[in-house]
N, C-alpha and C positions, 0 to 999 in steps of 0.2 A: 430163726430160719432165714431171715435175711441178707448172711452172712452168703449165704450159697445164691443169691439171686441172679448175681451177674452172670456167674458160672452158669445156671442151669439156663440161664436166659441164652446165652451163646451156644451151649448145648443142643437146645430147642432150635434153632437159628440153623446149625450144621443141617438138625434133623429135614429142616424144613427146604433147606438147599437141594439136598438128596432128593428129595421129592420132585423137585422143582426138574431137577438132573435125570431123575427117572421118568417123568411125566415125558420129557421132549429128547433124552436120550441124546445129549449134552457133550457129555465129560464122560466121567466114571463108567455110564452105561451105552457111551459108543467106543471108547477108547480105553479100558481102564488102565492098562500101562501106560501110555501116553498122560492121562489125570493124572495120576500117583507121581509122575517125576515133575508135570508141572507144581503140580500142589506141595508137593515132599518138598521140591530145590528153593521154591517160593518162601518156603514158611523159615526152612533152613540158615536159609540166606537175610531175612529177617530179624531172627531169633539171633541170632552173630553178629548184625546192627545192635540188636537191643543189650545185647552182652557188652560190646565195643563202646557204646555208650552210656551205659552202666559204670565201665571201669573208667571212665576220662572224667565222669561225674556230671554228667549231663543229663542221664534219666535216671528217675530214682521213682520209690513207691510210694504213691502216698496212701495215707488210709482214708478207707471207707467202708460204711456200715452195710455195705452190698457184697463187698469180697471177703474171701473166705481167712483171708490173713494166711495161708499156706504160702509159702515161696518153696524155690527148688531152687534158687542161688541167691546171695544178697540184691537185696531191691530186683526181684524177677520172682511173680505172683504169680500161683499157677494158671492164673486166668489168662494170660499173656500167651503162652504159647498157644491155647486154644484159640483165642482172639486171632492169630497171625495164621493159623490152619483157615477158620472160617475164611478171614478176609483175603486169601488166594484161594479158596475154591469159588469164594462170590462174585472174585474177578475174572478166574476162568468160565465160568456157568454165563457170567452177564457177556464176557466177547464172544464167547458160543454163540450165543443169543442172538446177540448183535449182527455177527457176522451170516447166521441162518435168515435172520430179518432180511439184510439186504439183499442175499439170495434171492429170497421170494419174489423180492422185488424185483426182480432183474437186474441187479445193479452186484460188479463181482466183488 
């Protein structure tokens, strides 16, 4: 079952984002079309870096006993696109944050 760790770990991670998104009403649940295109164009835009550098031969897959060894194009693991989903909504959720912080503070 280890094979799936990573995935279910990232998985967990989205889940816990969403929370985090929902608790403070963030992203997804003050703007949701606004999220959707930050996060969609973010991950997008990524995911075509990591194709781009796939084909020039720059990044490639290595193994490991956490990932599930599924790919959806040579050397690109299914865990990757999820990874790139997570890590722009964690970066939209955290400048939400960030920027609600300084609010409070008085500071624009």
């Amino acid at each position: 079952m280890t094979g799936f760790a990573y995935l279910a770990v990232l998985l967990v991670s989205l889940g816990a984002m969403a929370l985090i998104d929902a608790r403070w009403r963030l992203a997804f649940w003050r703007a949701p079309g606004a999220a959707a295109l930050a996060v969609g164009a973010g991950t997008v835009l990524l995911l075509a870096w990591d194709l781009v550098g796939i084909g020039f031969g720059v990044f490639f897959r290595g193994d490991s006993q956490w990932a599930t060894g599924l790919v959806i194009a040579p050397d690109l693991p299914i865990e990757e696109p999820v990874f790139l989903l997570f890590l722009c909504y964690l970066s939209l959720v955290a400048v939400l944050a960030a920027e609600r912080a300084l609010q409070a503070r008085g500071r624009p």
